[in-house]
C-alpha positions as CSV (number, residue, x, y, z in Angstrom):
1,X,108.7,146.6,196.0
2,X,105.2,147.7,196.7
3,X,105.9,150.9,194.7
4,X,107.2,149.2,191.7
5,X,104.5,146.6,191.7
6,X,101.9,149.7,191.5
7,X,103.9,151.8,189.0
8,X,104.3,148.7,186.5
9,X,100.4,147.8,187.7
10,X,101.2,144.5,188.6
11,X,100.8,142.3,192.4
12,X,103.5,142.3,194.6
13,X,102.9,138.4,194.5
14,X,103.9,138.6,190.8
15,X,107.0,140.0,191.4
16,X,107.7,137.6,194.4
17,X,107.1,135.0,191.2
18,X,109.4,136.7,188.9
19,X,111.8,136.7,191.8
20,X,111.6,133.4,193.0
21,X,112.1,131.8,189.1
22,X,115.0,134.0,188.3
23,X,113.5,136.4,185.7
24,X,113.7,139.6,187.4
25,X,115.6,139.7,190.7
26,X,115.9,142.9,192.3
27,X,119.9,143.6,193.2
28,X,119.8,145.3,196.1
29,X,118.1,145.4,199.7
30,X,117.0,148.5,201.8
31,X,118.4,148.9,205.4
32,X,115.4,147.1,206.6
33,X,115.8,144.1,204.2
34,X,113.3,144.9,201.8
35,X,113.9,144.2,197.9
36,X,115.5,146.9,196.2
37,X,115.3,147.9,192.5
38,X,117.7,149.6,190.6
39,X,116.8,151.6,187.5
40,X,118.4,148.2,185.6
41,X,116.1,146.0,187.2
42,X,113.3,148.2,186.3
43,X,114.4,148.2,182.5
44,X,114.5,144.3,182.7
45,X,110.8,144.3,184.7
46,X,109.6,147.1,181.7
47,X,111.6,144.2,178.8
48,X,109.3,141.3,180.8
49,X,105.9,142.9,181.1
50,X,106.6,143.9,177.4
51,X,106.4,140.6,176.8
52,X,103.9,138.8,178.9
53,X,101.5,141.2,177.8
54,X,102.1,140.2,173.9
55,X,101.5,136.9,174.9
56,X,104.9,135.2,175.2
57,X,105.6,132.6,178.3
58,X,107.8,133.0,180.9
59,X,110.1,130.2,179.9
60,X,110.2,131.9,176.4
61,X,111.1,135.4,178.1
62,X,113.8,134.3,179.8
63,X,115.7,133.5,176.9
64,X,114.3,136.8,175.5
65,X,115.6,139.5,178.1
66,X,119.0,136.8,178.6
67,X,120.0,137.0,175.2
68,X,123.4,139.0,176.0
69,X,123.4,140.0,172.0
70,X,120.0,142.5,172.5
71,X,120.8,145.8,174.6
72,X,117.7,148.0,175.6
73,X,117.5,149.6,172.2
74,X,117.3,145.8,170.5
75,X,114.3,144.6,172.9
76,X,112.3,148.1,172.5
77,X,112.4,147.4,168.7
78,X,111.4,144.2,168.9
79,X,108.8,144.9,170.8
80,X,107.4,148.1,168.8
81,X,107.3,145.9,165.7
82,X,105.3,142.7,167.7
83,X,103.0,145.7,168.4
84,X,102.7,147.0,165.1
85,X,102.0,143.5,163.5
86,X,99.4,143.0,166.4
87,X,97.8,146.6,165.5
88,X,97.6,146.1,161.6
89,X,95.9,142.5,162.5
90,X,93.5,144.3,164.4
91,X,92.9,147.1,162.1
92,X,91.8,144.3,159.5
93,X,89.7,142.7,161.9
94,X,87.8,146.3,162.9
95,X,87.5,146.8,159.0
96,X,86.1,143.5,158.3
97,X,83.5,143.9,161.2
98,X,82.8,147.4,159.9
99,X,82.0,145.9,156.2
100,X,79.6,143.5,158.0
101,X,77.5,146.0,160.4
102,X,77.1,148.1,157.2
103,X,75.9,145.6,155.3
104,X,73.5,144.3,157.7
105,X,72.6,148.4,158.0
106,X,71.1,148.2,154.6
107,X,69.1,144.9,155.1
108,X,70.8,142.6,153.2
109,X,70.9,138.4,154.1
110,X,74.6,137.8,155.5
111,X,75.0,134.1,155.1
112,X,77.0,131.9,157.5
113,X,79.9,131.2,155.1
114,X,80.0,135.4,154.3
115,X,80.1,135.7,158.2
116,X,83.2,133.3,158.3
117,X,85.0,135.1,155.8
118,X,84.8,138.4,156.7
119,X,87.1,137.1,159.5
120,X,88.5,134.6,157.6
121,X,88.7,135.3,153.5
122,X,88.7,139.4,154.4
123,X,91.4,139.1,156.8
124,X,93.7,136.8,154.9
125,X,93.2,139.0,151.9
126,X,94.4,141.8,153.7
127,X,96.7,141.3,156.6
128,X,97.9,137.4,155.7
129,X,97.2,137.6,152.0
130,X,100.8,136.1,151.2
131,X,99.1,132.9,149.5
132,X,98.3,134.7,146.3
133,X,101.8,136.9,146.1
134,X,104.2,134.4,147.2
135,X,102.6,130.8,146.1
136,X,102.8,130.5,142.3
137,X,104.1,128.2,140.0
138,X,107.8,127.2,139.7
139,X,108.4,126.5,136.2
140,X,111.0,123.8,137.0
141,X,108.3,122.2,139.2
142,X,105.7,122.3,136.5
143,X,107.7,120.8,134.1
144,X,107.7,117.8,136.1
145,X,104.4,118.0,137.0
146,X,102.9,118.8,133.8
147,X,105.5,116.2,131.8
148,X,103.8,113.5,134.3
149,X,100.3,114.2,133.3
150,X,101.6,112.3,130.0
151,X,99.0,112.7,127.1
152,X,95.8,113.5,129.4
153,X,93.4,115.7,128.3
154,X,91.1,116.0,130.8
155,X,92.5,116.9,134.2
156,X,91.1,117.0,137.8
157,X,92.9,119.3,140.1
158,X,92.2,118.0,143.8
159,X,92.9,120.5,147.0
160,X,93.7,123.2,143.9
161,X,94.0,126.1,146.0
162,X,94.3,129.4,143.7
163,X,95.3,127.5,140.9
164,X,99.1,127.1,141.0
165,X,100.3,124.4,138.7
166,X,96.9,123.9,136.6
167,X,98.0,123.9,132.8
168,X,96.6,125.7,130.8
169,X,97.0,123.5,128.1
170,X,94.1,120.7,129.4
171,X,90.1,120.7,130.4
172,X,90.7,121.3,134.1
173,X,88.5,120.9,136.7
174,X,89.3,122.1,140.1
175,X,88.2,120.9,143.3
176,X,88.9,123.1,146.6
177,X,87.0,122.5,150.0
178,X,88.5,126.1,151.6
179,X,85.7,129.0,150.5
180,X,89.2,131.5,151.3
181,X,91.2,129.8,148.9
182,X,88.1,129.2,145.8
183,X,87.8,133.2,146.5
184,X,91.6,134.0,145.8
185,X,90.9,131.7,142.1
186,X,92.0,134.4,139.8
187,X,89.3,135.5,136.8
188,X,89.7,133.0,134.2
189,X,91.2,130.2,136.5
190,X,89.8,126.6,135.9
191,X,85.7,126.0,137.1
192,X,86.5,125.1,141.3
193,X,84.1,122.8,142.8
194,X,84.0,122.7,146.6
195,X,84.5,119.7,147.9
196,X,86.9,117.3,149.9
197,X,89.6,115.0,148.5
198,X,87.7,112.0,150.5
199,X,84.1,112.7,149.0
200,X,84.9,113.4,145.0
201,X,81.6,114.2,143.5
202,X,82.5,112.4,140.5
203,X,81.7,108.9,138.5
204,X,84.7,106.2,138.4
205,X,87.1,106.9,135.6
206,X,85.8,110.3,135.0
207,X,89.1,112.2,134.1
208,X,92.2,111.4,132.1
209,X,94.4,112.4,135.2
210,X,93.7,113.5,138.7
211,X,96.8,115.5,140.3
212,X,97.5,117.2,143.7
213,X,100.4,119.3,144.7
214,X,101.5,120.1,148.2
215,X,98.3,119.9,149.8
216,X,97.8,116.1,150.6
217,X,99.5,116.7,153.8
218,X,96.2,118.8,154.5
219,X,93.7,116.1,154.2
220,X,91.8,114.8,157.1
221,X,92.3,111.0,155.7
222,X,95.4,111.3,152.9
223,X,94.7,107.5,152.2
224,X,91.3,107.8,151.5
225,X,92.0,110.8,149.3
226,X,94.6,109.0,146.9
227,X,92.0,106.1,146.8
228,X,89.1,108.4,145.3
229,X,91.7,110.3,142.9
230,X,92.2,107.2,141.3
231,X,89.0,105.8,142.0
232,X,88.2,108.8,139.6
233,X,90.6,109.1,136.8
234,X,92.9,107.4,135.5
235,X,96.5,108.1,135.7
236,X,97.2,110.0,139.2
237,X,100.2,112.2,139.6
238,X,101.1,113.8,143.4
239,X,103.7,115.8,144.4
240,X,104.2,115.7,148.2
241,X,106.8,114.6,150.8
242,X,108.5,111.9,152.1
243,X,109.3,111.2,155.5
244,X,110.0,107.6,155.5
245,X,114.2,108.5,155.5
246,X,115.7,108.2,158.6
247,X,116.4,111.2,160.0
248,X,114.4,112.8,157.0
249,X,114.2,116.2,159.1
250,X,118.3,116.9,158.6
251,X,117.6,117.4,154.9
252,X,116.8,121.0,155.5
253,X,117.9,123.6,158.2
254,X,115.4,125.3,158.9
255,X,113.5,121.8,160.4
256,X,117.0,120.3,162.1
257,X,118.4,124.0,163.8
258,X,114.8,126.0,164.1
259,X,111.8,123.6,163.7
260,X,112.4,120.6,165.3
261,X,109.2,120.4,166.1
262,X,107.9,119.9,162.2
263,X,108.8,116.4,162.8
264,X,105.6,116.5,165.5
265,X,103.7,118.1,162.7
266,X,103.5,115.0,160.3
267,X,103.8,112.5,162.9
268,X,100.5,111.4,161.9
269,X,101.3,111.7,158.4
270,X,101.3,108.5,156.0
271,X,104.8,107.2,154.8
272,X,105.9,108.2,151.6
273,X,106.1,104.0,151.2
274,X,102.3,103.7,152.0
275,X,100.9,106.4,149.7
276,X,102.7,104.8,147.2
277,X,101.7,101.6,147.6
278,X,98.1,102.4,147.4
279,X,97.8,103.9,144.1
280,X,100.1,101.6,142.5
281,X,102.7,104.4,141.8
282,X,106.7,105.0,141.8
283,X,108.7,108.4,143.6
284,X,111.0,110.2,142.2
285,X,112.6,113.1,143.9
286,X,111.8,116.8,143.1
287,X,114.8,119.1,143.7
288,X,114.0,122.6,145.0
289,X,115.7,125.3,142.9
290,X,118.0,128.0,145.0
291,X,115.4,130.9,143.4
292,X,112.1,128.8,143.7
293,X,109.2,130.8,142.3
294,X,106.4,129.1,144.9
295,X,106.7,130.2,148.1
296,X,106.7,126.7,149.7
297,X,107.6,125.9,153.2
298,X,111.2,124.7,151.8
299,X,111.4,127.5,148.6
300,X,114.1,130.0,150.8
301,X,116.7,127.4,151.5
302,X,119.4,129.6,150.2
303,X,117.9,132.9,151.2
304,X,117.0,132.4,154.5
305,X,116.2,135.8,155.5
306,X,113.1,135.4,153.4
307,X,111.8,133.6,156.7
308,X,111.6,136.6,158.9
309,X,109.1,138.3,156.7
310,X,105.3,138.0,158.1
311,X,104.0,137.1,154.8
312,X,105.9,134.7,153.8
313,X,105.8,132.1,156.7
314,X,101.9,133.0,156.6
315,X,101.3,131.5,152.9
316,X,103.4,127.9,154.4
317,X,101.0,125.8,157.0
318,X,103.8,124.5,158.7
319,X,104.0,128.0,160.8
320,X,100.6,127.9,162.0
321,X,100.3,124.3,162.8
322,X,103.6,124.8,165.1
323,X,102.0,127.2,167.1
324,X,102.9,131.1,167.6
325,X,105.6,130.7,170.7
326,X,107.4,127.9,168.4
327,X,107.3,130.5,165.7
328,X,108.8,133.5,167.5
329,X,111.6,131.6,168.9
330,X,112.4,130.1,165.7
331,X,112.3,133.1,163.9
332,X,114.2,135.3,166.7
333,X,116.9,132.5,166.8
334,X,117.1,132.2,163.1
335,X,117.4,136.4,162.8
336,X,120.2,136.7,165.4
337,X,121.7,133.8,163.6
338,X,121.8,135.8,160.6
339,X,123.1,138.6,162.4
340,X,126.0,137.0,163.8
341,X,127.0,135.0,160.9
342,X,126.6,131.2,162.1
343,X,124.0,130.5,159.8
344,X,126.3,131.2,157.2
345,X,129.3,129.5,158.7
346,X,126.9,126.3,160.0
347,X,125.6,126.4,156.1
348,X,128.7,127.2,153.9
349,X,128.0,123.9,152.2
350,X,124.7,125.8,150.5
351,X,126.5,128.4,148.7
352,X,127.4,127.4,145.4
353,X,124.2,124.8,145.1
354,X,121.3,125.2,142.0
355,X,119.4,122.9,143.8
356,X,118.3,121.1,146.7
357,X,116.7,117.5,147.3
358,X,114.9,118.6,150.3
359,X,111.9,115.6,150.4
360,X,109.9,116.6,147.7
361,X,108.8,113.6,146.2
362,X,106.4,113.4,142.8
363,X,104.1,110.2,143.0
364,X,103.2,108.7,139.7
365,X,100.7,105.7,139.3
């Protein structure tokens, strides 16, 4: 054991551990009683440490290296792509430094917010900049949006993001608190002014309409947000979700089989009821089309390898809010699903649909 334990430069303690819970038991014993490994148990030990040292917990690594579907071959993959991801995120970060020290070289004033985004704004430009090529706007989506809006004129686009859903049609007037999204604002795009959905800086009755799409669910107080849209305009239009239906989390599969833990995620999150009530405003459902355009959190229900790509989950909140180990094992599950063919069989239902009614709800007061 000692041996081992200095080859794979780790204690002999930590293999007692690994022992002791099951995770890499050695299968044989020397004359003298001592553990023995065989070149198995060293390929399972290599498989482990692979994985501790990208940052995955035991209890998660178990089911890793006891998944009887993923030979040798399968876990060295995996793991030489969880490498490669971690490299490129690193590369950007390296870069984004580099851009900074070179402009500090040359004397010029780095502000605070500029020293944020070069590892925030820089970085999800370049390694997590999904938002601007996978969130756009769904026609069918914006024809419900936009036909809402009625005969407004004057429109006030709150938690606007890059712009997705603005039309182009009506005086817009943007309003984004995130510095990384107001950059992403492509040339042209509506005037953006940064601020928070809670604090509009604008006079009672101001605009025609004041809409927000999928981005109440963001808001530090949703309540008080939907109280100063309408404070401020007024008609108010809001697509966003409801989870006021039991067992509202079965709607999709990706929440009932992978996520479960989505249902943590809006705990907090007002019902679909309340929102309604305090604007004055009715629901009526939004059905997501089988080829969505906007690369929302439910847009892939009918292409659900779409959710192992990197860029996509990064440009839907609900991935990073869940935490990375929730993601990996929801993602690892849903590929060898996919593989196997019982997400197909489990989802046969989907095949032959246009659309789904997965939540969406549109708010109109």
């Amino acid at each position: 054991m000692g041996r081992v334990a200095e080859l794979a430069h780790v204690s002999v303690r930590t293999l007692h551990h690994y022992d002791e819970i099951g995770l890499v038991r050695p299968s044989g014993r020397t004359a003298a009683g001592y553990r023995a490994y065989s070149a198995d148990d060293v390929e399972r030990l290599r498989e482990v440490l692979g994985y501790r040292r990208l940052g995955f917990g035991l209890r998660e690594i178990a089911e890793l290296v006891g998944d009887p579907s993923a030979d040798a071959v399968a876990h060295l993959r995996r793991l030489r792509g969880l490498l490669l991801e971690r490299r490129a995120r690193t590369d950007a970060m390296v870069a984004a430094i580099d851009r900074e020290l070179d402009v500090r070289a040359k004397g010029l004033k780095v502000t605070p917010e500029e020293q944020l985004e070069a590892l925030g704004a820089r970085l999800y430009d370049e390694i997590g900049g999904a938002y601007t090529t996978t969130r756009r706007t769904e026609p069918r989506i914006a024809a419900r949006i936009w036909d809402a809006l009625g005969d407004a004129r004057t429109v006030l686009n709150v938690g606007a993001g890059t712009g997705s859903y603005e039309p182009a049609d009506r005086e817009v007037t943007a309003v984004e608190p995130s510095a990384v999204m107001r950059k992403q604002r492509p040339a042209g795009a509506a005037p953006c002014v940064a601020a928070a959905a809670e604090r509009l800086p604008f006079a009672d009755g101001s605009f025609d309409v004041a809409m927000a799409v999928s981005t109440v669910h963001h808001w530090g107080d949703p309540m008080a947000g939907l109280r100063e849209m309408w404070r401020v305009a007024r008609r108010v239009v809001v697509l966003t979700f409801d989870t006021d239906e039991p067992g509202w989390q079965d709607r999709f599969w990706l929440t009932r089989d992978y996520l479960p833990e989505f249902a943590t995620v809006l705990a907090e999150f007002p019902s679909l009821a309340g929102m309604a009530e305090a604007i004055g405003a009715r629901a009526e459902p939004v059905p997501v089309p089988w080829d969505c355009a906007d690369g929302l959190f439910e847009a892939y229900w009918r292409r659900p390898e779409a959710y192992l790509a990197e860029h996509v989950r990064r440009a839907a909140s609900v991935w990073t809010k869940v935490g990375p180990e929730v993601e990996r094992r929801a993602v690892r599950s849903l590929g060898d699903d996919l593989g196997s063919g019982r997400w197909a069989e489990r989802n046969s239902d989907l095949a032959g649909l246009e659309a789904a009614d997965l939540g969406l709800r549109l708010l109109i007061a």
